[in-house]
C-alpha positions as CSV (number, residue, x, y, z in Angstrom):
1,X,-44.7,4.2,-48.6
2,X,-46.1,1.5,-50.4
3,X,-47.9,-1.4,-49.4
4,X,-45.2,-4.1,-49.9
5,X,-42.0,-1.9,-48.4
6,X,-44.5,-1.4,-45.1
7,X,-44.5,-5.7,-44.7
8,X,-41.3,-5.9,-45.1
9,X,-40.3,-3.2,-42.4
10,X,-43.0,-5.1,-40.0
11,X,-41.3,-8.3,-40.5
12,X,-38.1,-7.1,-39.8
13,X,-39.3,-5.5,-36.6
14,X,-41.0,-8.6,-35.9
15,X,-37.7,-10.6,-36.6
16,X,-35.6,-7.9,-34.0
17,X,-38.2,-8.1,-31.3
18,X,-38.2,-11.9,-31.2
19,X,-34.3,-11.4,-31.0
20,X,-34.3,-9.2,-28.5
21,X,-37.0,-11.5,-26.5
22,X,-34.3,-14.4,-27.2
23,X,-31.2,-12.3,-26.0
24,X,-33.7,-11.7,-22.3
25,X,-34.2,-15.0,-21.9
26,X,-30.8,-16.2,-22.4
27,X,-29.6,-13.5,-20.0
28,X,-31.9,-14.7,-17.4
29,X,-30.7,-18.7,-17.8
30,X,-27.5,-18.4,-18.3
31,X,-25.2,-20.2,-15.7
32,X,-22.7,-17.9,-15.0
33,X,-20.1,-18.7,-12.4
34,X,-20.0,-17.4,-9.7
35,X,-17.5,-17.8,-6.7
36,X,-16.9,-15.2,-3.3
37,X,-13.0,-14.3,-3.7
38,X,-13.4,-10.6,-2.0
39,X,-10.0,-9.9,-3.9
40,X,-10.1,-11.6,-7.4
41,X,-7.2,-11.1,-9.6
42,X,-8.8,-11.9,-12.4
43,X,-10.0,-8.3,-14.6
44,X,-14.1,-7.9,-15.2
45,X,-15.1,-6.1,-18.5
46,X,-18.2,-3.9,-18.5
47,X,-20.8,-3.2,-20.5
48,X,-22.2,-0.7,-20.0
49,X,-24.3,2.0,-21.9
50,X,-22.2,2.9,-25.0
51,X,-19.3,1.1,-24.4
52,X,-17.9,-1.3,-27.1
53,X,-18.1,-5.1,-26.9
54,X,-16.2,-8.1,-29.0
55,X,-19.9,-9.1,-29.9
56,X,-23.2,-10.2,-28.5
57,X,-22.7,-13.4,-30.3
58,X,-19.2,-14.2,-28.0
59,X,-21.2,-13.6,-24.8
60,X,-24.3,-15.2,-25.5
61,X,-24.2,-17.2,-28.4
62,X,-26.8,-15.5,-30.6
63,X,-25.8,-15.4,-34.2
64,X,-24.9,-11.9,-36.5
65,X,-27.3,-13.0,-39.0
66,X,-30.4,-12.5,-37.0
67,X,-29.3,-9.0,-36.0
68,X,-28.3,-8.2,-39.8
69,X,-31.7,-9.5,-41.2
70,X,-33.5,-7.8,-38.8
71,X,-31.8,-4.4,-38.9
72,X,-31.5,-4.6,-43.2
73,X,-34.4,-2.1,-43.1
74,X,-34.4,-0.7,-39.6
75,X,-31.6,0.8,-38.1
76,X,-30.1,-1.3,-35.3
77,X,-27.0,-1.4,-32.6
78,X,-26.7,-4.7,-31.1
79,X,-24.3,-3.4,-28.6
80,X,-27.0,-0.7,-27.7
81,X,-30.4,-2.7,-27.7
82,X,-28.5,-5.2,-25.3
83,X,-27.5,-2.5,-22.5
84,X,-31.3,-1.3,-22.9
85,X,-32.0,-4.4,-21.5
86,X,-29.7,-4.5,-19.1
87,X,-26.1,-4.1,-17.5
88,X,-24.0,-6.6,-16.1
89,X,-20.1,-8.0,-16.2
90,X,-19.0,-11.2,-17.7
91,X,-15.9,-12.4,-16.4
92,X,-13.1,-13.4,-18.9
93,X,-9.8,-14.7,-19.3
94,X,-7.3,-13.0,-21.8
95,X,-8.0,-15.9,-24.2
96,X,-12.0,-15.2,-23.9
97,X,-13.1,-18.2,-22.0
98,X,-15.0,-17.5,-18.9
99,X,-13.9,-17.9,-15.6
100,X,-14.8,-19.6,-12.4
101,X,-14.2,-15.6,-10.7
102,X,-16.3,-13.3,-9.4
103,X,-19.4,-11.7,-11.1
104,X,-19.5,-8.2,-10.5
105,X,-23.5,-7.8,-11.3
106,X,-24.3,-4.0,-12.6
107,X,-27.9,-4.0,-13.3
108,X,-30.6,-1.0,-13.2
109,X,-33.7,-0.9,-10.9
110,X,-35.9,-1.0,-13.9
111,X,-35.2,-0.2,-18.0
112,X,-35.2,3.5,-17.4
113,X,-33.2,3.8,-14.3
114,X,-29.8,5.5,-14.4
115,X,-29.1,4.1,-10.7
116,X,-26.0,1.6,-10.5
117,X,-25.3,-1.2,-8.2
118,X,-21.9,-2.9,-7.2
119,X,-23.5,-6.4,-6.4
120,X,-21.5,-9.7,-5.4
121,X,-23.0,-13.0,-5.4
122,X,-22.3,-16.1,-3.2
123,X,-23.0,-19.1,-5.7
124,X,-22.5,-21.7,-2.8
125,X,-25.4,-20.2,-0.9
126,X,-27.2,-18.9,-3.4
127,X,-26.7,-15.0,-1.8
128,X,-26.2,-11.8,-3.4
129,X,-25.8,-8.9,-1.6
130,X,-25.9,-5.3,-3.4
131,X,-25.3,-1.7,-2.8
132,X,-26.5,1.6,-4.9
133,X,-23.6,3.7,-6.0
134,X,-24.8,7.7,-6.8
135,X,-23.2,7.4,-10.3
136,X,-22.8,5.4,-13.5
137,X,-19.4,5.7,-13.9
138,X,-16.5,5.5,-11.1
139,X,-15.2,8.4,-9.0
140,X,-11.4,6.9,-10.3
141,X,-10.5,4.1,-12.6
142,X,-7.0,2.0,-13.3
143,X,-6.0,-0.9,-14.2
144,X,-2.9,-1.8,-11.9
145,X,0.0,-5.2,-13.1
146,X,-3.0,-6.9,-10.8
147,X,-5.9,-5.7,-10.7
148,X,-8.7,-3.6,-11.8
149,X,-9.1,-0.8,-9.6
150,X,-11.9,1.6,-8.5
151,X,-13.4,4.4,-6.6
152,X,-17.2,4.3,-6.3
153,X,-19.5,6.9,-3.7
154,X,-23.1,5.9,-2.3
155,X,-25.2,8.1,-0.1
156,X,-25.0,6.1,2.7
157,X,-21.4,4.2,2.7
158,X,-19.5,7.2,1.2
159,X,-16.5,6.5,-1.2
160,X,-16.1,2.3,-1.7
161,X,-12.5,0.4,-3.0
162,X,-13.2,-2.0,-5.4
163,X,-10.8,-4.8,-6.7
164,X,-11.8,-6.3,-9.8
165,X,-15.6,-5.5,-9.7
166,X,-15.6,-6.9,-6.3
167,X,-16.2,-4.3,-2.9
168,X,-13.4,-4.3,-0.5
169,X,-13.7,-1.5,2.0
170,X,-15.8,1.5,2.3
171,X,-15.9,5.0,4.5
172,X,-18.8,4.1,6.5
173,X,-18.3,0.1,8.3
174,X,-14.4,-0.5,6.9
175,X,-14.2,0.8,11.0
176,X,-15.5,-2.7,12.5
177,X,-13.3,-5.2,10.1
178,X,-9.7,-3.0,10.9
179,X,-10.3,-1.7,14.4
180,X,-11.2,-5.8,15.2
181,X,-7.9,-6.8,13.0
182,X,-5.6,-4.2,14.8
183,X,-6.5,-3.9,18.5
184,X,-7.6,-7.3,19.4
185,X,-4.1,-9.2,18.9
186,X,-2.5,-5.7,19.8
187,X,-4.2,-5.4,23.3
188,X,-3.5,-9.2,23.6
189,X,0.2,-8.2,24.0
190,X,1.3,-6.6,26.7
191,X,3.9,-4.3,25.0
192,X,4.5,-4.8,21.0
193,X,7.2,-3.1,19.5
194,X,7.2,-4.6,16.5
195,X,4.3,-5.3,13.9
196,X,4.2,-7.1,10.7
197,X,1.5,-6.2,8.3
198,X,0.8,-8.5,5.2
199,X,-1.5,-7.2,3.1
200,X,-4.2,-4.7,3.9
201,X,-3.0,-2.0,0.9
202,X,-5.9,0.1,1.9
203,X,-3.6,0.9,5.0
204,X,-6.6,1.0,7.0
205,X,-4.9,-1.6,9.7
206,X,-1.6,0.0,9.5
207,X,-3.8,3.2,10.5
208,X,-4.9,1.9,13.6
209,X,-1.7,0.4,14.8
210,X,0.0,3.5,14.8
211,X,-2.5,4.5,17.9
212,X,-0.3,2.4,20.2
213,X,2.2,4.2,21.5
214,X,4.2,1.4,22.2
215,X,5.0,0.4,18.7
216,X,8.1,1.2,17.3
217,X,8.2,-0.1,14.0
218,X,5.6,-1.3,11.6
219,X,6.5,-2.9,8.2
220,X,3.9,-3.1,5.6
221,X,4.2,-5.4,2.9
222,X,1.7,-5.4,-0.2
223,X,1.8,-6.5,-3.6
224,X,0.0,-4.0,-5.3
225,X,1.4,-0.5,-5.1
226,X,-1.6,1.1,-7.4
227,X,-3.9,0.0,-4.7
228,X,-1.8,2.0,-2.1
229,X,-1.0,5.5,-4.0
230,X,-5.3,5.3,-4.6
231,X,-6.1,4.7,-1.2
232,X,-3.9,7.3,-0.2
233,X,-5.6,9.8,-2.4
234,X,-9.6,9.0,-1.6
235,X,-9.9,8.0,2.2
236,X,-8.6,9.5,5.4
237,X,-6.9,6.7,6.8
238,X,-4.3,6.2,3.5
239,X,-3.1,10.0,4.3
240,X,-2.4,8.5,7.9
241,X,-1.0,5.2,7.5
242,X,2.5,5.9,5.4
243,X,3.2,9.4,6.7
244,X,4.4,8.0,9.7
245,X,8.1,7.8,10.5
246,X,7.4,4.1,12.1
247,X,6.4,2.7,9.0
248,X,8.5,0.9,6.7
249,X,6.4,0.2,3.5
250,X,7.5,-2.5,1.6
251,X,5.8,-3.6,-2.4
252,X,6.4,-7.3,-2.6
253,X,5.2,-10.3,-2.1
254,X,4.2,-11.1,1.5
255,X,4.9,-14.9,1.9
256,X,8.5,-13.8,0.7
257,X,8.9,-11.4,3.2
258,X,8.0,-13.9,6.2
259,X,10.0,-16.9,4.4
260,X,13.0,-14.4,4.7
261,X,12.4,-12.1,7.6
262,X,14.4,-12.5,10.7
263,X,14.0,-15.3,14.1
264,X,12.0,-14.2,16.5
265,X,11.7,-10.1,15.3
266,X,8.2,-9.8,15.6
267,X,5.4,-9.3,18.2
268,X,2.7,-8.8,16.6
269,X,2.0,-10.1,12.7
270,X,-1.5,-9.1,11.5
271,X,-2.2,-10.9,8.0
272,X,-5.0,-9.0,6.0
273,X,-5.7,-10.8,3.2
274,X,-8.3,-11.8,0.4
275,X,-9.7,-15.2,-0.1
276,X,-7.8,-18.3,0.0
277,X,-10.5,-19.8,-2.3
278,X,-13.5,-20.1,-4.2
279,X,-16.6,-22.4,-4.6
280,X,-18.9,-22.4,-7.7
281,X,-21.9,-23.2,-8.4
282,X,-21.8,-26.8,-8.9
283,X,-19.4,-26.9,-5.4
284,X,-16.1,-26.4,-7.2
285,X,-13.0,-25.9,-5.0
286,X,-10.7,-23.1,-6.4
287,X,-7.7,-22.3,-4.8
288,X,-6.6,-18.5,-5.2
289,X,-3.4,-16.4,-5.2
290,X,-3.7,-16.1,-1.7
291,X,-4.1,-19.4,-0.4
292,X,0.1,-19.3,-0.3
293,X,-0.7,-17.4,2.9
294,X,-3.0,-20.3,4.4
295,X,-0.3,-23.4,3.8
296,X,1.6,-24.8,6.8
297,X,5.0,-23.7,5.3
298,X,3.7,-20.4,5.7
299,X,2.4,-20.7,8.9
300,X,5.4,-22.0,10.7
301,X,7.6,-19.1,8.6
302,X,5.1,-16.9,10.3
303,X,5.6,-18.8,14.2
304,X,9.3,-18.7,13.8
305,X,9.4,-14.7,12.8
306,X,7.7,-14.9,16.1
307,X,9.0,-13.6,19.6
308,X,7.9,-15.5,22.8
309,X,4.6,-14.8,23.6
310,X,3.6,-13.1,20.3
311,X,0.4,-12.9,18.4
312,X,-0.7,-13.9,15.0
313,X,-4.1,-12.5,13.1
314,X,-5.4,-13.2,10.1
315,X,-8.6,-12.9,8.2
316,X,-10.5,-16.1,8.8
317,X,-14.1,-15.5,6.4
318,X,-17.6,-15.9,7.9
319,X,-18.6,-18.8,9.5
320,X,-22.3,-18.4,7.7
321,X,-20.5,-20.1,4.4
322,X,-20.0,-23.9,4.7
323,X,-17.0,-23.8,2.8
324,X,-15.2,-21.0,5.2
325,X,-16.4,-22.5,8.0
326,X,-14.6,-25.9,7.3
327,X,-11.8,-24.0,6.3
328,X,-11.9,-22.0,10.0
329,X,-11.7,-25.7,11.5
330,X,-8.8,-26.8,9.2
331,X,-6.6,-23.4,10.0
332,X,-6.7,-23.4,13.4
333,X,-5.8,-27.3,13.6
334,X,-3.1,-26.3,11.3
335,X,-1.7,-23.2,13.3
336,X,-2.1,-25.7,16.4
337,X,0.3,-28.5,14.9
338,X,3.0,-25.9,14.3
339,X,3.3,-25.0,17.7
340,X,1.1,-21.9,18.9
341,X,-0.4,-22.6,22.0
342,X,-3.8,-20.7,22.0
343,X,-5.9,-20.4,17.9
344,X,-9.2,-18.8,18.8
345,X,-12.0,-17.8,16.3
346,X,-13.8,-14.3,16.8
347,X,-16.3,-12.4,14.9
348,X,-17.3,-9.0,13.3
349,X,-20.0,-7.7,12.2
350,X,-19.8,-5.9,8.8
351,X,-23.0,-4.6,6.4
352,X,-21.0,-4.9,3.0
353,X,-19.5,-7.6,3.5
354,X,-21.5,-11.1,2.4
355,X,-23.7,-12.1,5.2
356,X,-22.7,-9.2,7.4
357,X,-20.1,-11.3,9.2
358,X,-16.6,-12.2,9.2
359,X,-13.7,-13.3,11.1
360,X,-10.5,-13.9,12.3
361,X,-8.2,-16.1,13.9
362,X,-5.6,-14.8,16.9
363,X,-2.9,-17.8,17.1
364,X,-0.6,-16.8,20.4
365,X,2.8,-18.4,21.3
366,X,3.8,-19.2,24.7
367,X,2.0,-18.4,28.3
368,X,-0.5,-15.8,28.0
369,X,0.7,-12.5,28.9
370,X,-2.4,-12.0,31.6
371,X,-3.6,-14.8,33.8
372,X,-6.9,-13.7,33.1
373,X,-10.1,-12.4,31.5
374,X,-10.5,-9.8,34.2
375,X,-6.8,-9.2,34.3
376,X,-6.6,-8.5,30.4
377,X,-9.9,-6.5,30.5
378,X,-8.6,-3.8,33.5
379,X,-5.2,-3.4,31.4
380,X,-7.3,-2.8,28.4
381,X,-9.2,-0.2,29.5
382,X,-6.6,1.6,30.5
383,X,-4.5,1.5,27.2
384,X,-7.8,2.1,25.1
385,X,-8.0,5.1,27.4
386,X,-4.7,6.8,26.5
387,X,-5.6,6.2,22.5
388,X,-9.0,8.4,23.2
389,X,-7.0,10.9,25.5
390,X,-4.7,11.5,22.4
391,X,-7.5,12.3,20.5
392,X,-7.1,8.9,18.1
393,X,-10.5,6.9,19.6
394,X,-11.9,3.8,17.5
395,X,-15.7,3.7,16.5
396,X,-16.1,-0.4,16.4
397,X,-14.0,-2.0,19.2
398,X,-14.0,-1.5,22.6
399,X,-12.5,-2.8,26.1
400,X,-15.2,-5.3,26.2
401,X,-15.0,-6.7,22.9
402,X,-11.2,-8.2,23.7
403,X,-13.2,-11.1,25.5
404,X,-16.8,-11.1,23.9
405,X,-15.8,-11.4,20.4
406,X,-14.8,-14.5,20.9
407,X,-18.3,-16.0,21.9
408,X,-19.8,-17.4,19.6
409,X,-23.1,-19.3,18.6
410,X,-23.4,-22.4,19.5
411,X,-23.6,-24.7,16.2
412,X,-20.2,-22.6,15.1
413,X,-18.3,-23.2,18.2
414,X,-18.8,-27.1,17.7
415,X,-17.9,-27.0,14.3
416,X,-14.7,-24.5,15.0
417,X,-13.7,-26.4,18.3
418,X,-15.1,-29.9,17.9
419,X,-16.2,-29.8,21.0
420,X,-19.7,-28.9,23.5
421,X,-17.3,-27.2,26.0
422,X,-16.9,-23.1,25.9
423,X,-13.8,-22.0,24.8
């Protein structure tokens, strides 16, 4: 090799180092957007390890011609060099442009490590929270009319749903969320027959209904049938929860269903559903698909599907979030001025889910069905009882947690409650 061919392949290995130094530091400063929906519907795309990719230039703005002259005399795959770096997912519209979605971070412990992590960060608190999945590629992948959808497994958590790149539910703690959502307003009636759930395609909710023997019928209405026929495959509690002769299983829209359902049908309606709304970085407002289900139309369809003294559950977010925790304060003054008599706030605790906490409202109509705590605690017990004697026990909620979960720290009961005085 002579002298003069030698400089030339330096320089051009010069030239491709300094890009790659110019791709890392981009990577590192570059203000993606990042908001919390827990059930985007907007579709990630990966890049990962050998997968193909419009460009490098469309992600990060580096141009061709600094990759071509620095791979004219060494061999060079843009695509390649920038996974070796890292991993991640950019979030895109089907026009290209970037989104104000989630980013589903995929990144490895170091440059060599084949480990994979399902991470989800909280721009308006600056949080990210991330689990280690035991393989590269999903356990099952699809891409639904909705949604992506997959099937990841981690040592600890087991098998994890997630909904476009963003975790939803997994084998180990998806107990404390839908044992919470189910028995609480459940227990809180004296005898429901019939149950409304919107939402919750996992069927993990549906699942734990079916332990009361006093319910008769439950419909269950969810958009996304993909998401059903997969949970029914990978976890335990999707071969339960439409097997059931009670259950009347309905794909569709859920705020359809209420605007057209019946007077006074229900007893129970349990609403388990994603994020009304995001926040960016810069302290954005988004609303999201499911912020139909928050509105006050929607909320007095729900009260007048109602029976006397029924009860009304829906996912209420964390309180840890400034955003959610204004939003708690708005919904229960909202589900108050349409008539319900009784909108408490109560709390779980969750590992996967961002800050490890999340909530719920439980909107009742009418004069309580017990005439006290100690009342509603005895008849509890003895109802929680009969789901253990048939061999159907829960793993989160117990008897006690009908009262308790509704006390709360102090700072958020003032903020929820505007007011000093327990609730």
């Amino acid at each position: 090799m002579n002298q003069l061919h030698l400089l030339k392949r330096l320089d051009a290995l010069t030239l491709f180092s300094w890009s790659l130094a110019v791709l890392a530091c981009k990577l590192l400063v570059s203000n993606v957007v990042v908001a919390k929906n827990r059930d985007s519907l907007v579709p990630p795309i990966l890049l990962e390890r050998g997968d193909n990719v419009k460009s490098i230039q469309s992600l990060l703005s580096v141009h061709d011609d600094d990759f071509e002259s620095a791979s004219s005399d060494y061999e060079c795959n843009a695509n390649n060099s920038y996974s070796a770096l890292t991993n991640a997912i950019t979030l895109e519209d089907e026009g290209g442009v970037p989104t104000t979605s989630v980013l589903h971070e995929v990144v490895g412990t170091s440059m060599d490590s084949n480990v994979k992590k399902l991470s989800e960060r909280i721009a308006e608190i600056g949080f990210t929270q991330t689990i280690d999945v035991t393989t590269l590629r999903p356990l099952f992948s699809t891409r639904s009319k909705y949604q992506d959808i997959e099937v990841y497994e981690s040592k600890f958590y087991g098998k994890i749903l997630v909904l476009d790149g963003v975790l939803q539910i997994t084998e180990r703690d998806g107990n404390s969320y839908n044992e919470m959502m189910s028995h609480i307003p459940l227990m809180a009636h004296k005898n429901p027959k019939r149950v409304l759930v919107i939402g919750g395609g996992d069927g993990y909710v549906v699942s734990e209904v079916l332990k009361h023997n006093s319910v008769e019928v439950v419909d269950h209405v969810d958009l996304d049938e993909e998401v059903i026929r997969t949970c029914e495959k990978f976890f335990k509690w999707g071969k339960v929860a439409w097997s059931d002769s009670r259950v009347n299983l309905r794909v569709g829209d859920g705020a359809a269903w209420v605007r057209n359902a019946p007077s006074d049908y229900y007893d129970v309606i349990i609403q388990d559903s994603s994020d009304p709304f995001s926040v960016d970085d810069n302290g954005s407002k988004s609303l999201l698909p499911s912020s139909v289900l928050y509105t006050d139309n929607h909320f007095r369809n729900v009260r007048r599907i109602l029976r006397d003294g029924g009860k009304f559950m829906f996912q209420a977010e964390t309180f840890i979030i400034p955003s959610d925790l204004s939003g708690i304060h708005t919904w229960r003054l909202q589900a108050m001025d349409i008539g319900f008599s009784s909108v408490r706030y109560g709390t779980v605790f969750i590992s996967t889910y961002p800050t490890g906490q999340i909530g719920f409202l439980l909107c009742e109509i009418g004069k309580n069905h017990f005439n006290d705590d100690s009342e509603l605690l005895s008849e509890t017990k003895i109802r929680h009882r009969l789901i253990e004697e048939a061999g159907m026990e829960t793993t989160y909620y117990h008897p006690k947690l009908q009262i308790s979960s509704f006390d709360l720290p102090y700072w958020v009961q003032k903020s929820i409650y505007g007011s000093t005085e327990v609730i």
